[in-house]
N, C-alpha and C positions, 0 to 999 in steps of 0.2 A: 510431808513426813521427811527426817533427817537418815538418811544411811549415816549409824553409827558402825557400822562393821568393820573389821578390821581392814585397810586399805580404801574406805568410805570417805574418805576425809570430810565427814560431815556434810557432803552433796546431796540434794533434795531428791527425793525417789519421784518420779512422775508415774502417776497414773499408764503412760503408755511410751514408747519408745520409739524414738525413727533412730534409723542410720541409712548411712548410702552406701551402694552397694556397684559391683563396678561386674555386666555382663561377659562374663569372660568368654561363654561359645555357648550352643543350644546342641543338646545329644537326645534329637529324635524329640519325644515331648518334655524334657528335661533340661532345665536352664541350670548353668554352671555359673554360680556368684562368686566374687571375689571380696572379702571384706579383715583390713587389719592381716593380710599375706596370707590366709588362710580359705581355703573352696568351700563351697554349702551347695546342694543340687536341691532343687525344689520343682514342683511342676511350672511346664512353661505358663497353664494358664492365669498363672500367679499374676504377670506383667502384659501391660498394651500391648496388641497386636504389631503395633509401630513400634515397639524395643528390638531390637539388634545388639551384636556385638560391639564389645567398648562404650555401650552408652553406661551413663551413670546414672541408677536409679535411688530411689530415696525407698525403702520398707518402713513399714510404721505398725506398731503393733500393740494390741490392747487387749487386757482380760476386760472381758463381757463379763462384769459380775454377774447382772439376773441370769443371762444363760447357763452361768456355771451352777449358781442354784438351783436352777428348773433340774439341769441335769445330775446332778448331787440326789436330788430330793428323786427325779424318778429311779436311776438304778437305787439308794436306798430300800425302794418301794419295793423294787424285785429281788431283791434281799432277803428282805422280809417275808414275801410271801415265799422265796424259794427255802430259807431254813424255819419257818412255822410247820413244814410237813415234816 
């Protein structure tokens, strides 16, 4: 698929995305990323036991279509039953 958007310059949309990501410090269970000048906190147990500070890690990320479906279809479900009464 072509990203036509605007600023897309017609670049291919991949299925899933990596970027790397530079450990800036660890605060208690919460890793401090660095990526493009900007921070992001996510939990530590996100990365290897063996990450530290100043390594450079790579994140990669993908929508699970069928899981988004399962989970679509069941709140749906409780939807449903919850506005039928």
């Amino acid at each position: 698929m072509i990203d036509y958007r605007p600023g897309g310059y017609g670049i291919e949309i991949m299925e899933w995305s990596k970027m790397k990501m530079i450990i800036d410090r660890f605060e208690g269970e919460t890793v401090v990323l660095e990526y493009q000048g900007k921070t992001y906190n996510l939990p530590r147990a996100v990365l290897p036991v063996t990450a530290k500070e100043g390594d450079v890690i790579s994140l990669e990320a993908k929508v699970e279509k069928e899981d988004t479906a399962e989970r679509r279809n069941k709140i749906n479900k409780l939807m449903d039953e919850l506005f039928e009464n």
